[in-house]
N, C-alpha and C positions, 0 to 999 in steps of 0.2 A: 787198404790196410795202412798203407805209408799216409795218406790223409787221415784217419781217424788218428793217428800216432799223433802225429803234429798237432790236429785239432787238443787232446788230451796236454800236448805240451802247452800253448797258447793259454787254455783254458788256466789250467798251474799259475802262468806265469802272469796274469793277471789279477785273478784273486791273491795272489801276493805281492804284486804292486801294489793292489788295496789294502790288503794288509800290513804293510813298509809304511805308508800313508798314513792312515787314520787308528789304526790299533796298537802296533807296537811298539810304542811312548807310553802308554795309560798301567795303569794299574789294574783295568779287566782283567785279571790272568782268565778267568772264569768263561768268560766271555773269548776272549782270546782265545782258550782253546779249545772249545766248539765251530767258532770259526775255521781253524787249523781243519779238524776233522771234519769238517762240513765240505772245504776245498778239495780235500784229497777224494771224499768219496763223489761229488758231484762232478770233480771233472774225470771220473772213469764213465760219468752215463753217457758223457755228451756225444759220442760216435753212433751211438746206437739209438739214437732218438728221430724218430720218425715224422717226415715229412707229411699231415695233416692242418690242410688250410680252410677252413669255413667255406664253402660255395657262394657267399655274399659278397666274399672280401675279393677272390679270384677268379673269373669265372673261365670255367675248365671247357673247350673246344669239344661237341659230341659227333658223333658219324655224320647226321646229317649235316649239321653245318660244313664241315671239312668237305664232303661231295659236293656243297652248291659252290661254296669255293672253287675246287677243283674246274668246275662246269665252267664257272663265267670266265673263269683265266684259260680254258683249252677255247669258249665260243669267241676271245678277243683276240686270240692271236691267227695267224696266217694257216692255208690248208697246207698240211705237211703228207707228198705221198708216202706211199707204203716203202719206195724203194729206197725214200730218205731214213728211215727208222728201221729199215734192215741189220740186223748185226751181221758185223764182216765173219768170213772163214775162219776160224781162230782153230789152231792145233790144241787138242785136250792134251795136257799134261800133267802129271801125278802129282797130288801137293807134297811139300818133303816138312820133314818134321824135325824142330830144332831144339834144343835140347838147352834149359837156360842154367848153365851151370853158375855165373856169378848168385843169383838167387838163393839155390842149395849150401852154397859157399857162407851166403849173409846167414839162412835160417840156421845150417850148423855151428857155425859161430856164435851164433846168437843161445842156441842151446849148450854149447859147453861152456859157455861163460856164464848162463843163469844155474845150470846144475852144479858148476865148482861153488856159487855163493849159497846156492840151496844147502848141498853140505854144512860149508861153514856154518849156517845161518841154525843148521840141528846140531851140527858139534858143540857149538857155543850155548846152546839151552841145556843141552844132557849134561854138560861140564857145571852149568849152575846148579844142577838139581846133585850132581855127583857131590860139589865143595859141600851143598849143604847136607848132604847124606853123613857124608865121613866127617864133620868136624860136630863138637860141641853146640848142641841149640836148647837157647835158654826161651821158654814165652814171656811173650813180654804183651800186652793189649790182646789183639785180634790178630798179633802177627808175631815171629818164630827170630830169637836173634842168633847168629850163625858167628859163633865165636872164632877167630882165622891167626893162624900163629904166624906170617905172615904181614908186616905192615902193608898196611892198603888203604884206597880209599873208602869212606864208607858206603856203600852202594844198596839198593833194594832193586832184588825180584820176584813181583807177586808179593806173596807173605812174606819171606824170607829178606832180612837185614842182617848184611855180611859188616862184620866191623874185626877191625885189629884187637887179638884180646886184651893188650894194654891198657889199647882206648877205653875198654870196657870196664876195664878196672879204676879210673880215674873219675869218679861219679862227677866230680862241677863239668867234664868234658863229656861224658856219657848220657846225660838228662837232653842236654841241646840236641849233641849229636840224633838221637834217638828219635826226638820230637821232630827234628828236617826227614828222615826215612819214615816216619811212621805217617808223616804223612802224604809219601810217596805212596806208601802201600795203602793205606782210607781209600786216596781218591784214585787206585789201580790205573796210575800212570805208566804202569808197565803193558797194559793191553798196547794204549797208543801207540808205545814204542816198538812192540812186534807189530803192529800193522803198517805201521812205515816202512819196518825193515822189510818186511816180506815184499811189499811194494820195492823198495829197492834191489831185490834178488828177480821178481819178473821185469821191472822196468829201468834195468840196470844202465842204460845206454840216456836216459832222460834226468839229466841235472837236476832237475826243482824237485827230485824227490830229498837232492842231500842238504839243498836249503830250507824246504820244509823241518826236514829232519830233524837238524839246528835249529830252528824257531821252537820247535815241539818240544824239544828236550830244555833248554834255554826256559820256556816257559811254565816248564813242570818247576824247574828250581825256583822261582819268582813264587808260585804256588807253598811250597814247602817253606820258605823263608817265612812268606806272610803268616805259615802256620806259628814257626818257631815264635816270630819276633810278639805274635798278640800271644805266647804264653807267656814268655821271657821278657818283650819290654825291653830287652838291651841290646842296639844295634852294637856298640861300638865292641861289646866282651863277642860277641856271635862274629864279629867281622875279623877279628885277630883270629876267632878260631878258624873262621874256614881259609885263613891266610895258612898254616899248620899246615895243610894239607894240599896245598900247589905244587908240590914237588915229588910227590908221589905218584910211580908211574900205574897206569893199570895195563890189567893184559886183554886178549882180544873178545872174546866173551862177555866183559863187561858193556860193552856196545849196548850190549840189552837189556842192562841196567840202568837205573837210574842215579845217578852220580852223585855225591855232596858236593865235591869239586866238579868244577863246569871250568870250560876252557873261557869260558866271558864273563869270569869273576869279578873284572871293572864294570862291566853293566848290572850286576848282580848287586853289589854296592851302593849302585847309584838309584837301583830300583828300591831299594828298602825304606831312601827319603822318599819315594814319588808317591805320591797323593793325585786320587780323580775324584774330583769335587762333582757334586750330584749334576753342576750347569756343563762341565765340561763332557762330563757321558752324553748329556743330552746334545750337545754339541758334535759330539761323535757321533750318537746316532742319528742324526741329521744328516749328516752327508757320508754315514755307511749305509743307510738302506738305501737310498737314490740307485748309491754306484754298486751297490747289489745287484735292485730289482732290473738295471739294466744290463748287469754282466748279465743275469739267469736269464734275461729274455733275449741276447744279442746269443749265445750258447743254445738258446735251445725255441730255435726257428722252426725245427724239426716237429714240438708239439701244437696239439690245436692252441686254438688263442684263448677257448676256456680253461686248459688245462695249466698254462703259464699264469693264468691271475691266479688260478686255485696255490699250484706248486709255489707264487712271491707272497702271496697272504699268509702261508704256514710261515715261508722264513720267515716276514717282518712279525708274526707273532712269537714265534719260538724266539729270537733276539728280544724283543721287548721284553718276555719273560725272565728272560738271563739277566737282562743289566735292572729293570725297573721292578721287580716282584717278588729277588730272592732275598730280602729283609723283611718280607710279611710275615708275624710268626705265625705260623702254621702246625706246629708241633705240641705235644700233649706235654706237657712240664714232667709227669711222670714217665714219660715216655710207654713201652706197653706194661706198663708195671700191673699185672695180673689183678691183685686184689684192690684197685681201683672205687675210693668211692668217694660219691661227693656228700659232704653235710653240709655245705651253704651255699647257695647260687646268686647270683647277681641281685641286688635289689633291696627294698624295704627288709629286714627282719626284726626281730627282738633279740637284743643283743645277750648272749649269753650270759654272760657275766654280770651287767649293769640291769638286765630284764627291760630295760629303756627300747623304744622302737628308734632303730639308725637305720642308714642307708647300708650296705654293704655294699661296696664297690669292689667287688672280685668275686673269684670262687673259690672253697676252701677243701682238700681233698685230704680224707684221713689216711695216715698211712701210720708205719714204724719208725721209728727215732732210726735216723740211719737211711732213710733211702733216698736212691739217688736222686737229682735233679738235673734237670739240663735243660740249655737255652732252647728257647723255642723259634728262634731266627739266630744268625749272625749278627756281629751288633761289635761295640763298644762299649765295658762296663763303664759305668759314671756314676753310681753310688755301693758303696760296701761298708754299711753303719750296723750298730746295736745300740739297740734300745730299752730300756727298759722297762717299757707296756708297750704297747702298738702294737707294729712288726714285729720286734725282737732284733733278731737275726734276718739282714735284707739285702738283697743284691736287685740293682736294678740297671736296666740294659737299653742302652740308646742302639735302635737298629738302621733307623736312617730319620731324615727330617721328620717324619711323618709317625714314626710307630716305636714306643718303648714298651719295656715287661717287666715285671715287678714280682721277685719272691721273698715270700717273708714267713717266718717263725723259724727258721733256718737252726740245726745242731751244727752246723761245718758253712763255711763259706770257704771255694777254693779258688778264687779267682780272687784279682786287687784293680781297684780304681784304674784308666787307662788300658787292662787286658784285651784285645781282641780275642772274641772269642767265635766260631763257627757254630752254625747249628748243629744241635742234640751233644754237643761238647759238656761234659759234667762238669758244672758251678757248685755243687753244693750239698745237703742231707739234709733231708724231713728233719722237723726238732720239735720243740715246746717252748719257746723263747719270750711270747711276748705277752699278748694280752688274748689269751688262751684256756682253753678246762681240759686241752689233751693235746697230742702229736697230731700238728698235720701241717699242708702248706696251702698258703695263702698265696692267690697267681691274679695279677692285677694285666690288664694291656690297657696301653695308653693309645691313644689316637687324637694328633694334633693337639695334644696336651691334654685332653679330656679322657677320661677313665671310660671304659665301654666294656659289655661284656662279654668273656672273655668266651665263652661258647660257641660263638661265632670263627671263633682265631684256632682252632682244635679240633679235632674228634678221636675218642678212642680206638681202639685198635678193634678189628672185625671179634675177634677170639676176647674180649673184653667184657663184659657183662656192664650195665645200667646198674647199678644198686643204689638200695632206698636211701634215702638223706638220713636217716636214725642206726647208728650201728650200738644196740646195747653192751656196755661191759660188764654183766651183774650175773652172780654167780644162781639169782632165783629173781623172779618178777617179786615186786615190791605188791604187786595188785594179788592178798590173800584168795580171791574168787575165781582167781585161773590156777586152780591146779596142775592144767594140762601144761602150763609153760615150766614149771618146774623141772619140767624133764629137756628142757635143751639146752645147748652148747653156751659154757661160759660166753661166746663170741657170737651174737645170735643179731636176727634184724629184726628189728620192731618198726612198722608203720601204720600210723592210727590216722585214719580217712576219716571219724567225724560221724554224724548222722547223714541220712540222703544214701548212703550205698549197702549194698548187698554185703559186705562185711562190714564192722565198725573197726577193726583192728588187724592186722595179718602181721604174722613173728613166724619165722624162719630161721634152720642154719641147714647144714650141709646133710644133713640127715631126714628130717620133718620137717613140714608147714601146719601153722594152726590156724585156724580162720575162724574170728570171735564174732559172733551178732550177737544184738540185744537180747537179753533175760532168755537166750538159747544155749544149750551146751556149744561147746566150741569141737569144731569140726580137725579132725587130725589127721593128715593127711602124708605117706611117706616118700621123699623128695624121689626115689627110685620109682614108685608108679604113675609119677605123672608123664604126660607126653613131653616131647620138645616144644611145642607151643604152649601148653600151660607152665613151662618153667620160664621161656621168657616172657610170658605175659606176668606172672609172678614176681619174677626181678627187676622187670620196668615200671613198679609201682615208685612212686616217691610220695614225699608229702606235699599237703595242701602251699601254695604259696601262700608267705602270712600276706595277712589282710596289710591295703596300704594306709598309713598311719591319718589320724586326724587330723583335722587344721590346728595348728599352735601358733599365732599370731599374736606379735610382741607389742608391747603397747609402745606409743612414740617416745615414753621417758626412756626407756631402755636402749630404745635405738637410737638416740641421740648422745648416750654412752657410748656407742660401738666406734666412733669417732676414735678414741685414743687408741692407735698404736702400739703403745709401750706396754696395754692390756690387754687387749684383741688382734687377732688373725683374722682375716675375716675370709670365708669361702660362700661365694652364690653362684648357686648351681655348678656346685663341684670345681669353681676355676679359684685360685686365689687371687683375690681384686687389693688394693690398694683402700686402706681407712678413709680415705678420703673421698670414694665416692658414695658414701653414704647421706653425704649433704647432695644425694640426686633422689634418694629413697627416701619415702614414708612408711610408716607403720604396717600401712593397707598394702602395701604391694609387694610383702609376702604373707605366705599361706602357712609356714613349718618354718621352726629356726629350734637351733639344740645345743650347748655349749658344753665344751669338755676339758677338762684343765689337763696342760702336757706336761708331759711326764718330766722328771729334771735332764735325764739322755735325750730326749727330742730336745731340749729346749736351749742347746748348741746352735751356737751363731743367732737365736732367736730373742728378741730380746719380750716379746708379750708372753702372757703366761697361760690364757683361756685363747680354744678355738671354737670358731663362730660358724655353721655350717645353714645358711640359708637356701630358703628355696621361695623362687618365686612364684606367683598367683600363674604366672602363664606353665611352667616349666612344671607347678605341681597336676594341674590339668590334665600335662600330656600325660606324667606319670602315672597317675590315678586310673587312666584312661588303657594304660598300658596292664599295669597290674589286674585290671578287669578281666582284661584278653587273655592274659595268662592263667588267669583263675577260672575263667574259662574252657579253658585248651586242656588243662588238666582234667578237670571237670568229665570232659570230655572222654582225652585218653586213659584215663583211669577206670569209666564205667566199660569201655570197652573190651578193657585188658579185665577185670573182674568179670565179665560175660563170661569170658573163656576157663574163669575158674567158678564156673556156681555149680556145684555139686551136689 
């Protein structure tokens, strides 16, 4: 028992000389505290970890061997008689039984002192939930604010944000204040801190639980600032305010709160400048997985030696995760926004407006003027313009070296140039801003500067439905020979497949589906008797991808125009190049080129007036080649999904 204790302390206090070390300087908070909670719970396994050695590595002594043993060391030594190995006369006497009272003395000690903290430890949570029973609570987000007559500091537990009702009244000090608690309560830095405490009510005699403590709470604040300062952007107004609030005492209960004032409000200052550059994380984890994967293996000797590669490969990947992956956007820009659909996908179309064939470089989701946005990774805004065609309305988001996001027709932008912002944090509302024929949003990802589709960076939500690229707004079909459409919903879907399938058109709303074939009545069918597999075989229909465009190939007088700067932009294959390397091109080595004059709001800081959008002979190939596949694929899942509805 006293050995595994020690063991658990030892364990403690190494993973926090590694983390003294290499972590807390950096700006991980994220990272940092996972570590934190990784330490705590991996040095309660290490007593209890079992000695299994490979038969390869050790080899384990069996009966027989131990007998020939035996044999050759009794045939080497001398004959010993019988009278020599006699045991003498010895008096049998009663064994006596002693009774270890210091032991009872240490274990009841040990228990009155973890039940008086046990106490305390539910006094203090019932007192939280009592303050906020009995005083005024206003909603504020996803969490309850607990108005306190009272000055105090401002503190969160769980949902609950205790603030002085002054404070609350003073809105330039209430917005800050609010934003450091709420994001106490988002990222539920209050579980942490009851699992430490309870660790310190059973393992009340072992120190590293109160320095852990400290780091953990320490590090929740670093967390909360980083929230405050990428909404607000002002350290120096944020740092006189949490000065306001040093000299306000709290009571004991708050223990289990999470603080706005922290006793290491000099480190807290000092943390707001620090910056970890992409080379220095890398740098750190360079020489924190080493002195990991040899603490976990020097701790746990106990397991086999496949179970320790297995248990050091999850950590060094759950770490790599943490620091190197959590700026991929991976998030649906509508987030699960129900009515969910897409009218443009990645690639060639015809451009709405112009009826020109362009590339589209994103995807475009219809929605309602007004709905919400939000970042699809954490990031740094770096542009927040309007325009007057294009975009419109655009916010775009540097997430790390590697991967930026781009939305645009935007009604609201609510973030400014410099903002950090966190994923699924709201940027912005769906609008009709720019070079548009309705509400929607335009959702671009960038990769190493190149635009890629964004389909890949996303998926909708399970409970979300596929719906078709065509959503009609017409109060009657324009086509006088479908009677039968006449009768559906203002807001209805139309998707027209063409010849080659088993229907040539299918229009739907929440009510009926109609399914038109050639010079046949059209088939009407009520959205209530279909199964669950013919509705979503129904909803996963979309339209044909458009075909990918001709060859358009300029002649050399025109490209030996492209030369001037001060009238051309020039883009090949989607990257913006320099006018001057067109004295490396010919005529012949591109296949497609399209020019479009920018608008007088693009054309800020720009001094040419037409953009030059080429593609080259190699680059059209691949695409041509790509669009097949996709026209294909459709092709494909479309006859499939119509199998399921031929009736």
């Amino acid at each position: 028992m006293i050995a595994g204790l020690f063991e658990i302390f030892l364990c403690l206090l190494v993973l926090f000389g590694i983390y003294k070390l290499v972590l807390e300087q950096t700006a991980l908070h994220r990272v940092k505290r996972f570590y934190l909670l990784f330490a705590l719970i991996f040095s309660l396994t290490t007593p209890w970890l079992n000695l299994e050695i490979s038969s390869d590595k050790i080899m384990i002594p069996t009966g027989e061997m131990i007998s020939e043993t035996l044999y050759e060391v009794v045939a080497n030594e001398q004959a010993v008689t019988l009278e020599a190995v006699s045991p003498p006369e010895v008096t049998e006497a009663k064994p006596k039984t002693n009774t270890n009272y210091s032991a009872w003395a240490i274990g009841g000690l040990y228990l009155v002192i973890a039940f008086v903290l046990l106490i305390r430890f539910g006094r203090n949570i019932r007192r939280l939930f009592t303050k906020a029973k009995n005083n005024t609570r206003i909603p504020y987000k996803s969490a309850k604010v607990v108005l306190l007559r009272q000055p105090t500091i401002p503190h969160n537990f769980l949902k609950f944000i205790f603030m002085y009702n002054e404070d609350y009244k003073k809105e330039a000090l209430r917005e800050q204040l609010l934003a450091h608690e709420l994001g106490h309560a988002l990222q539920r830095h209050s579980l942490d801190i009851l699992l430490v405490e309870l660790l310190q009510v059973l393992f009340w005699f072992n120190p590293m639980y109160y320095f852990y403590a400290k780091a953990i709470r320490l590090n929740h604040e670093y967390l909360a600032d980083a929230m405050v300062l990428g909404k607000f952007n002002d350290i120096a107004t944020y740092q006189r305010l949490l000065l306001k609030f040093t000299n306000r005492n709290h009571s004991n209960e708050m223990n289990l709160a999470c603080l706005s004032n922290y006793s290491l409000t000099k480190k807290r200052f000092k943390m707001m400048t620090q910056q970890t550059t992409k080379m220095a994380a890398l740098v750190r984890a360079a020489i924190l997985l080493p002195l990991l994967a040899v603490t976990t293996l020097c701790f746990s000797l106990k397991i086999k030696a496949e179970a320790i590669g297995n248990n050091a490969s999850e950590l060094i990947s759950t770490i790599e995760n943490s620091i190197f992956q959590e700026n991929k956007p991976e998030l649906h820009p509508l987030g699960d926004y129900k009515y969910l659909r897409t009218t443009s996908t990645y690639g060639m179309r015809k451009d709405p407006v112009t009826k020109k064939d362009k590339m589209h470089k994103g995807v475009d989701f219809s929605a309602k003027t007004g709905t919400p946005v939000i970042a699809t990774a954490s990031g740094t805004v770096e542009k927040v313009e309007s325009l007057k065609g294009g975009y419109g309305n655009y916010i775009q988001i540097k997430h790390d070296e590697q991967y930026q996001s781009l939305y645009a027709q935007l009604s609201e932008m609510d973030v400014q140039v410099g903002d950090k912002v966190e994923k699924g944090q709201l940027i912005g509302k769906v609008g009709n801003t720019g070079h548009s024929t309705g509400p929607h949003l335009h959702y671009e990802v960038i990769k190493n500067g190149e635009k890629v589709d964004p389909k890949d960076y996303y998926k909708a939500t399970s409970d979300t439905p596929t719906r078709p690229a065509i959503l009609i707004l017409e109060q009657k079909s324009r086509d006088p020979k479908n009677v039968a459409v006449y009768a559906v919903e203002e807001e209805h879907y139309d998707v027209s497949l063409g010849s080659g399938f088993e229907y040539e058109k299918v229009i739907y709303d929440d009510n009926k589906a109609i399914f038109i074939r050639k010079n046949e009545k059209p088939i009407i069918k009520d959205m209530a008797n279909l199964s669950v597999e013919q509705t979503q075989a129904l909803k996963s229909l979309t339209l044909s991808p458009l075909p990918y465009f001709e060859k358009s190939q300029p002649t050399q007088e025109i490209v030996d125009n492209w030369s001037d700067s001060t009238i051309y932009g020039i883009w090949i294959d989607g990257k913006k190049v320099d006018n001057s390397v067109m004295s490396n091109y010919k005529a012949s080595d591109f296949s497609h080129y399209s020019k479009s004059n920018l608008y007088r709001n693009a054309k800020k800081e720009k001094i040419y007036t037409y953009q030059l959008d080429l593609t080259t002979n190699e680059k059209y190939e691949k695409d041509k080649i790509r669009a097949a596949q996709q026209k294909a694929e459709w092709e494909k899942t479309t006859k499939a999904s119509l199998a399921k509805l031929d009736f």
